[in-house]
C-alpha positions as a Markdown table, in Angstrom:
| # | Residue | x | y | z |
|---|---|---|---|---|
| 1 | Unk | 62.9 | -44.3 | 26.6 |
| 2 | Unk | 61.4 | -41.1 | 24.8 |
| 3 | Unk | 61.7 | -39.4 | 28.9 |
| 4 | Unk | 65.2 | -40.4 | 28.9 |
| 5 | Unk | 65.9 | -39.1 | 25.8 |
| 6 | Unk | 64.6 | -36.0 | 26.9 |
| 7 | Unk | 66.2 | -35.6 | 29.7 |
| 8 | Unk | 69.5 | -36.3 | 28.6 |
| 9 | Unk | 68.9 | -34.0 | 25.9 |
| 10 | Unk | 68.5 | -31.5 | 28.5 |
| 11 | Unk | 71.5 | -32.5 | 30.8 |
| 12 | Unk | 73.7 | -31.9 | 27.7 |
| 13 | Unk | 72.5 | -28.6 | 26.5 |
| 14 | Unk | 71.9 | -27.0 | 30.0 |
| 15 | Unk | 73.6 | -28.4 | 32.7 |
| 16 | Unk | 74.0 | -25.6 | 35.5 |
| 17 | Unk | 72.0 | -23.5 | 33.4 |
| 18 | Unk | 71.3 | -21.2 | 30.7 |
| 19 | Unk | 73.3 | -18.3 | 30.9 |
| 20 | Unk | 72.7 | -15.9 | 28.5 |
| 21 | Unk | 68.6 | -16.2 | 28.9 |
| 22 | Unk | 69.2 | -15.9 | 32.4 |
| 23 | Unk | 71.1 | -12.8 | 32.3 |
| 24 | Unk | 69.6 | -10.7 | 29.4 |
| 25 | Unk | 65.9 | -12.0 | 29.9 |
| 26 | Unk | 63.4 | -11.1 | 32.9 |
| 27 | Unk | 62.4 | -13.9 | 34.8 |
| 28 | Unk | 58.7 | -12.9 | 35.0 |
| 29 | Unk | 59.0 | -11.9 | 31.5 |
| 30 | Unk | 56.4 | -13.6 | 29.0 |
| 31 | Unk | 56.8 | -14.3 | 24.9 |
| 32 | Unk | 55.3 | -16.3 | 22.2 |
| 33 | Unk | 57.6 | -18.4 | 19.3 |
| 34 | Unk | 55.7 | -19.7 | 16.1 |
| 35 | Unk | 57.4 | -22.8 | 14.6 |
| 36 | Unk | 58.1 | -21.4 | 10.8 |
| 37 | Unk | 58.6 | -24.3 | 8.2 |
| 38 | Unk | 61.1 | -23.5 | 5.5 |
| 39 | Unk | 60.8 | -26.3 | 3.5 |
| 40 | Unk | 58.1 | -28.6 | 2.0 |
| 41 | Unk | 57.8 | -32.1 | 3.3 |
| 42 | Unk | 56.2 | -34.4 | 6.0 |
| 43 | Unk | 56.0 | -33.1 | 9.9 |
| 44 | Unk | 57.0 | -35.5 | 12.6 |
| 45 | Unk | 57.6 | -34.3 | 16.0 |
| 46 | Unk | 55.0 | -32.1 | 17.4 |
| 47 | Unk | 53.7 | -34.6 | 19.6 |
| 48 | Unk | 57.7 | -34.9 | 20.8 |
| 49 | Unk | 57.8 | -31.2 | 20.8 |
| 50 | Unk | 55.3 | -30.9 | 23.3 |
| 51 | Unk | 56.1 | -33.2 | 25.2 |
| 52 | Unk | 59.6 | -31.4 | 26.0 |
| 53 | Unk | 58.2 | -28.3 | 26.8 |
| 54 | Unk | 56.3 | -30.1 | 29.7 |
| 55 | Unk | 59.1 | -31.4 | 30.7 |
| 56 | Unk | 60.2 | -28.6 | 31.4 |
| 57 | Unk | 57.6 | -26.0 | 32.4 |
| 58 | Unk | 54.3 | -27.6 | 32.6 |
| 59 | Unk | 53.4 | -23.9 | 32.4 |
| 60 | Unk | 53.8 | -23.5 | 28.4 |
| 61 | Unk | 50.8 | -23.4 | 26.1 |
| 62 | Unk | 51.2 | -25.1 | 23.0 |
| 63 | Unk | 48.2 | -24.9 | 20.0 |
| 64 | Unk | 48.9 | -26.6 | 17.4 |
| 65 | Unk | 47.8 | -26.0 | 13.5 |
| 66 | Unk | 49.3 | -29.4 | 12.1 |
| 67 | Unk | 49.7 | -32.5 | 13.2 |
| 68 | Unk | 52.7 | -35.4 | 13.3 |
| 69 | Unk | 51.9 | -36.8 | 9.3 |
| 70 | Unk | 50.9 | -34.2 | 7.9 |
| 71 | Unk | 52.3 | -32.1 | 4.5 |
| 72 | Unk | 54.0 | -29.1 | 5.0 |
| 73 | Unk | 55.1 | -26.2 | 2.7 |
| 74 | Unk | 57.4 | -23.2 | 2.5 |
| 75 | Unk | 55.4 | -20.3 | 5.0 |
| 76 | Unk | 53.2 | -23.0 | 7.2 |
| 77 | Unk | 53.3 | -22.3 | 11.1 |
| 78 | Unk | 53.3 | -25.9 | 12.7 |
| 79 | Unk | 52.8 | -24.5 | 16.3 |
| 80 | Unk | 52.6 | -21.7 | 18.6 |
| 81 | Unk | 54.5 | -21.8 | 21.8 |
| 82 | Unk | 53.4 | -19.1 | 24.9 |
| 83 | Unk | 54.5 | -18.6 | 28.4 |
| 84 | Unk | 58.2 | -17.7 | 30.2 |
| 85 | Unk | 60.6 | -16.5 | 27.9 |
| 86 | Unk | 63.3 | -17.9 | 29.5 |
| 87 | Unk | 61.5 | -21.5 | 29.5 |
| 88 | Unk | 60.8 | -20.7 | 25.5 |
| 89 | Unk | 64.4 | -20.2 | 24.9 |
| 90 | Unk | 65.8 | -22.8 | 27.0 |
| 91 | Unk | 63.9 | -25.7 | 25.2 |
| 92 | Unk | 64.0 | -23.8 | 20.8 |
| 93 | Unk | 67.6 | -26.0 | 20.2 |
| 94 | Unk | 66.3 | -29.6 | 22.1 |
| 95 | Unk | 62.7 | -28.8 | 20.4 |
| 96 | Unk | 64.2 | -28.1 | 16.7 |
| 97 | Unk | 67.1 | -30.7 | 16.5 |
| 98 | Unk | 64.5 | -33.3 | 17.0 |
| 99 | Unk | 61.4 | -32.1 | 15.0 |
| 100 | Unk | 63.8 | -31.1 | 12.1 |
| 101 | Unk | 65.5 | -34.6 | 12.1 |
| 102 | Unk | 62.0 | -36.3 | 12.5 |
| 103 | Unk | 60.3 | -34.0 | 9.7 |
| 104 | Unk | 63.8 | -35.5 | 7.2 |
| 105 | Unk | 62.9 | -38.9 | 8.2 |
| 106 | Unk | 59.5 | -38.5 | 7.7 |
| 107 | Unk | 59.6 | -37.0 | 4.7 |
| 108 | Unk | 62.3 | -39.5 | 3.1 |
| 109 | Unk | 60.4 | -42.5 | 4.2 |
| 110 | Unk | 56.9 | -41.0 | 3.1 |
| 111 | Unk | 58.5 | -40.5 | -0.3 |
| 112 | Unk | 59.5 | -44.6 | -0.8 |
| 113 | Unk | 56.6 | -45.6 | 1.0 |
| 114 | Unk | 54.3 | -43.6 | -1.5 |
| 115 | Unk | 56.2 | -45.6 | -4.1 |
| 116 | Unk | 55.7 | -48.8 | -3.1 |
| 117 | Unk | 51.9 | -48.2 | -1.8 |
| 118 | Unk | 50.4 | -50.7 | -5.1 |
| 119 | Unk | 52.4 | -53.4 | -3.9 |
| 120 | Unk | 52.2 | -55.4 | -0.4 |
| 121 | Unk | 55.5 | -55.1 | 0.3 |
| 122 | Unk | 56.1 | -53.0 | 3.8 |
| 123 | Unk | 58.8 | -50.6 | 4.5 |
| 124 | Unk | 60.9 | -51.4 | 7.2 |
| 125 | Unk | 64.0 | -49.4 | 8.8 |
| 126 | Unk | 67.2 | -50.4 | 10.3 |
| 127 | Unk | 69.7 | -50.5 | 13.5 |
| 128 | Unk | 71.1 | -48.0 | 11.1 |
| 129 | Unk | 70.5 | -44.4 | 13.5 |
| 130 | Unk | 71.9 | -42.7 | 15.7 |
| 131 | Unk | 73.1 | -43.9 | 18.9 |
| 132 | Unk | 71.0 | -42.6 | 21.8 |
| 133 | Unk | 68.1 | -41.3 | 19.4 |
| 134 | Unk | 66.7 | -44.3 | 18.1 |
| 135 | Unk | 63.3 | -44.7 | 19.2 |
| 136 | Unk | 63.1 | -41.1 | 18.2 |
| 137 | Unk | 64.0 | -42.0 | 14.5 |
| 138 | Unk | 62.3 | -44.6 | 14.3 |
| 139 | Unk | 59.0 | -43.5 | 15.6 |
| 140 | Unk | 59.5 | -40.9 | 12.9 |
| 141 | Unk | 59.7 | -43.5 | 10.6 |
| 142 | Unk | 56.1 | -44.7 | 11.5 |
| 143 | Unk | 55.0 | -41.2 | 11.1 |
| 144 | Unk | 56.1 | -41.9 | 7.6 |
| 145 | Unk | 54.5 | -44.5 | 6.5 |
| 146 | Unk | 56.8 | -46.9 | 7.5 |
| 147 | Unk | 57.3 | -50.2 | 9.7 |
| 148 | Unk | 59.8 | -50.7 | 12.6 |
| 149 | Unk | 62.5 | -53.4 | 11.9 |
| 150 | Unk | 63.8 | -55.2 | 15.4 |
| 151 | Unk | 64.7 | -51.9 | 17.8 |
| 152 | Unk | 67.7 | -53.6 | 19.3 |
| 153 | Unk | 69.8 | -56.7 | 19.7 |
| 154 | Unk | 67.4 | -57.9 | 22.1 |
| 155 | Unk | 63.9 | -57.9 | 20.4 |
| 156 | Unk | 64.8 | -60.5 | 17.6 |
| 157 | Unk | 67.8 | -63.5 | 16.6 |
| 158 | Unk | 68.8 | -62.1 | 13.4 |
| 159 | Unk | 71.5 | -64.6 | 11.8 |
| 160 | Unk | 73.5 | -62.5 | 9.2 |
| 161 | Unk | 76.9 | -62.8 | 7.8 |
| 162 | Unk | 79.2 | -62.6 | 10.4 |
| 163 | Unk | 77.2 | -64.5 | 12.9 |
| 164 | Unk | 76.9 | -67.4 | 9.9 |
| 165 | Unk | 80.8 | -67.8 | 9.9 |
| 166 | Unk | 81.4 | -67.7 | 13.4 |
| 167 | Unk | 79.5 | -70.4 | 14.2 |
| 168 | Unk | 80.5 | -72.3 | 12.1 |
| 169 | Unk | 77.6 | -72.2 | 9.4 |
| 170 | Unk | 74.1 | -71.9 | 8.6 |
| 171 | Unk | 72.9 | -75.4 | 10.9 |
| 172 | Unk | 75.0 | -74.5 | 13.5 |
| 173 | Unk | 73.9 | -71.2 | 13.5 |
| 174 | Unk | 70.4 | -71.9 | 13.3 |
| 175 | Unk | 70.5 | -74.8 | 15.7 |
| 176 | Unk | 72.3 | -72.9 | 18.0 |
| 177 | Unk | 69.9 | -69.9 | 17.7 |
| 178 | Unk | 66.4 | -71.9 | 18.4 |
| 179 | Unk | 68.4 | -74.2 | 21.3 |
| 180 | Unk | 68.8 | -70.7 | 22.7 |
| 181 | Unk | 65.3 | -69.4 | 22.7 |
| 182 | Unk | 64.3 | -72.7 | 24.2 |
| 183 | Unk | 66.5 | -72.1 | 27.0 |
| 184 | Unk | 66.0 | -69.0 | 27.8 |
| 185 | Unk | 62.4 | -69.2 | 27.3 |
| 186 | Unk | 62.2 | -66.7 | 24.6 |
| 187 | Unk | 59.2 | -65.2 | 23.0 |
| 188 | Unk | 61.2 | -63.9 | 19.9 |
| 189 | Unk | 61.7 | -64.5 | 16.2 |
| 190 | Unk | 64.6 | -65.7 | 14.5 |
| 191 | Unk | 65.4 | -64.3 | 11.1 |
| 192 | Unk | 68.1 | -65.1 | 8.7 |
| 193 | Unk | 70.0 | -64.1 | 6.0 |
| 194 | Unk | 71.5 | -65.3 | 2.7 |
| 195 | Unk | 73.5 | -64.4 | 0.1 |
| 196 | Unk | 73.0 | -66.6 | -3.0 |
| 197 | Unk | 70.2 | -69.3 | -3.8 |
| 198 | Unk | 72.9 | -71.6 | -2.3 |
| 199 | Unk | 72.5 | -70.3 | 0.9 |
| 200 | Unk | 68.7 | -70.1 | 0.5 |
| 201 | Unk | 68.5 | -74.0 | -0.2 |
| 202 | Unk | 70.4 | -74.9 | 3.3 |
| 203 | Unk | 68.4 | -72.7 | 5.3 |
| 204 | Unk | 65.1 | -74.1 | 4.0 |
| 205 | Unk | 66.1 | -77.7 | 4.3 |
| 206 | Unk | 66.6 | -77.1 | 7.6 |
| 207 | Unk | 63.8 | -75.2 | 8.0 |
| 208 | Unk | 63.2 | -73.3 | 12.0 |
| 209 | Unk | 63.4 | -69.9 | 11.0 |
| 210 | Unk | 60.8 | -66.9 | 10.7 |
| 211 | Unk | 62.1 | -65.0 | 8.1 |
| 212 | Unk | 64.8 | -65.0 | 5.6 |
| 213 | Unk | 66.6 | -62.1 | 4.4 |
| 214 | Unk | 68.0 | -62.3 | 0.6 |
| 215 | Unk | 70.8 | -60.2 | 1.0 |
| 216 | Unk | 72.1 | -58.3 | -2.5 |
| 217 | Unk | 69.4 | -60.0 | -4.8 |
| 218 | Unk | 68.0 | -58.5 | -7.7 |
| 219 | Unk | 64.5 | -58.3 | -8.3 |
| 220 | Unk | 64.6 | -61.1 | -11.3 |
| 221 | Unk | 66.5 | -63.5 | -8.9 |
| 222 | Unk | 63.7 | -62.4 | -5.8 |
| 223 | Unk | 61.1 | -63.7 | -8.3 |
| 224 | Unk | 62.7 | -67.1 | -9.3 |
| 225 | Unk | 63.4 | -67.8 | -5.6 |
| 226 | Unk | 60.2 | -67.0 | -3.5 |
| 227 | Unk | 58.1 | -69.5 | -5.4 |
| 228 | Unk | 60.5 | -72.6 | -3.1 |
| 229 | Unk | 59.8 | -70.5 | 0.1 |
| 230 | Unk | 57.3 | -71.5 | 2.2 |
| 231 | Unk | 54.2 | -69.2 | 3.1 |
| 232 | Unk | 55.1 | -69.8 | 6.8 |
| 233 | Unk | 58.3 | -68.0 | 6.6 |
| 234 | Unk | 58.5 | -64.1 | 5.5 |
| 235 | Unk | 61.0 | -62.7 | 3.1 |
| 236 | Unk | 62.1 | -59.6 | 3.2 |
| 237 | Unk | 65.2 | -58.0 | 0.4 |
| 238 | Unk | 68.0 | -55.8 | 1.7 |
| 239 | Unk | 71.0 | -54.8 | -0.1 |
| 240 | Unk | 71.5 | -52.5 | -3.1 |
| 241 | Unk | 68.0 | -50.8 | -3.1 |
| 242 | Unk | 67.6 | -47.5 | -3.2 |
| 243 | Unk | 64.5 | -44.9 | -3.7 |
| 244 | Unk | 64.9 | -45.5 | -7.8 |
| 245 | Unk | 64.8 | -49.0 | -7.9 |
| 246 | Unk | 62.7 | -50.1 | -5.0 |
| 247 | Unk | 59.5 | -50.4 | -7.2 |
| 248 | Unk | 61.2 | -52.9 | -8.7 |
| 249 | Unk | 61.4 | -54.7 | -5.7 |
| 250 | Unk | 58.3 | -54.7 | -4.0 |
| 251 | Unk | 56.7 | -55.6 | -7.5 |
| 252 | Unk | 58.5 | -59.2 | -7.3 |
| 253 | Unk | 55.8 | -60.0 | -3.9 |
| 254 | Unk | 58.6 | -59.8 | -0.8 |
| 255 | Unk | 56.7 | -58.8 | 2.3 |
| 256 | Unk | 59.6 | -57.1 | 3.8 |
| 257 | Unk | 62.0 | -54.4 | 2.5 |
| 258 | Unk | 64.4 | -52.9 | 4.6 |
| 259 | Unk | 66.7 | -49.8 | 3.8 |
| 260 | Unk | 69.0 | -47.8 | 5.9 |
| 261 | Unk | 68.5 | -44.7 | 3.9 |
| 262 | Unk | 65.4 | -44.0 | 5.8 |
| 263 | Unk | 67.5 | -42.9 | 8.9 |
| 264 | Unk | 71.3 | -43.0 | 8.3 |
| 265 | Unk | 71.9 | -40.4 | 5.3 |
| 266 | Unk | 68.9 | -37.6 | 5.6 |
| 267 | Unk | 69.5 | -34.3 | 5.5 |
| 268 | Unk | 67.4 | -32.6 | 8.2 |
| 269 | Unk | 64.4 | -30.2 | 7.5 |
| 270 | Unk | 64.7 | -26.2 | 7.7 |
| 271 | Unk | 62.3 | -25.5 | 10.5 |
| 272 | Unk | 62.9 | -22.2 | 12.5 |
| 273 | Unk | 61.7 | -21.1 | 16.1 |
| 274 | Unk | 61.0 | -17.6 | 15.6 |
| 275 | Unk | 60.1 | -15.1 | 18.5 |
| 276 | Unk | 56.5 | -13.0 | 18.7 |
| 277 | Unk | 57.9 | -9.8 | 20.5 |
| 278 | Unk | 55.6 | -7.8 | 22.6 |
| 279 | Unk | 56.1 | -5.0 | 24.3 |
């Protein structure tokens, strides 16, 4: 998937070629680019980095002076890039549209994991990212600190809301859901969610789930509830929690937290490609 990404990436910037390299640079000429950092934070992409300059001339030398994890401030140089000009140029906008996206996800989701490390709650993300980039955001994510929720529709039956009342309600839907797996011959989890204690009773009297989701419950409500969940069956909170109040949460003894802030609202990371002229 990473590849694809890639190469796409490529196909959109590109296409029959890039002009203005190709007309005011040399071919045979040669040139380094130093990755500056212009802001302080966690780096995630260098791995990514290099491999798209592989992708497209093998022929570039990347050294690398931090690694995918790491803290960064103001002045660091992440990497140096050497060899063709023209391959140098063609690939800066691909290289730093990732890493500086990656490097704001990182960064965001090292901040809230940090927060939470006393607890055993883990940090997980969401279907919340952008379309065609996911497993890039969310391997940033893991760079992080963080956990990787489901990556798609197809990895996991998670029950929420809307699938609830279309079925008809929470047996159907669970019924339904494991009747399914059994056909199909499945190897997958099914997790659901509910919104009140209500909902919580229903599901756990019926029981054949893997998780349960408590959708929009405060911390003091997370506490009264978990003690009627089985250990078999994981919890994990979602709804209303944000970097100030997620302590709060992972002290009541959920395993899971998700959040969609991790990937859907960043603000990505000043990195610059800047050009070692030599004449």
């Amino acid at each position: 998937m990473i590849d694809q990404i890639i190469k796409f990436a490529f196909e959109e910037d590109i296409q029959d070629g890039d002009h203005t390299s190709l007309s005011c640079v040399p071919a045979n000429a040669k040139g380094k680019a130093k990755l500056l950092v212009k802001e302080d934070g966690i780096l995630a992409g260098i791995e990514l980095a290099e491999r798209i300059f592989n992708y497209y001339d093998a022929d570039l030398k990347i050294t690398k002076f931090i690694n995918d994890g790491e803290k960064i401030k103001i002045g660091d140089i992440a990497f140096e890039i050497e060899g063709k000009s023209q391959s140098i140029l063609a690939t800066e906008r691909i290289v730093l549209n990732f890493m500086q996206r990656m490097s704001a996800i990182a960064t965001q989701t090292r901040k809230i994991a940090d927060s939470i490390d006393h607890t055993d709650a883990k940090l997980l993300d969401t279907r919340k990212t952008t379309p065609g980039i996911r497993a890039i955001e969310k391997w940033a994510v893991k760079i992080g600190g963080g956990h990787n929720h489901r990556f798609g529709l197809y990895d996991m039956i998670m029950i929420k809301d809307n699938h609830i009342d279309y079925s008809g309600g929470i047996e159907a839907a669970i019924t339904k859901a494991n009747a399914y797996i059994k056909e199909k011959n499945l190897d997958i989890k099914i997790e659901i969610e509910v919104r009140d204690e209500q909902e919580l009773d229903e599901v756990l009297a019926i029981g054949n789930v893997d998780r349960v989701m408590l959708d929009n419950f405060t911390p003091a409500k997370i506490k009264e509830v978990l003690a009627k969940i089985p250990s078999h069956i994981e919890t994990e909170a979602s709804g209303g929690i944000t970097q100030e109040n997620i302590v709060g949460y992972a002290e009541t003894g959920i395993n899971f937290i998700s959040s969609g802030a991790l990937t859907h609202s960043v603000k990505s990371m000043d990195l610059s490609l800047k050009a070692v002229y030599e004449k």
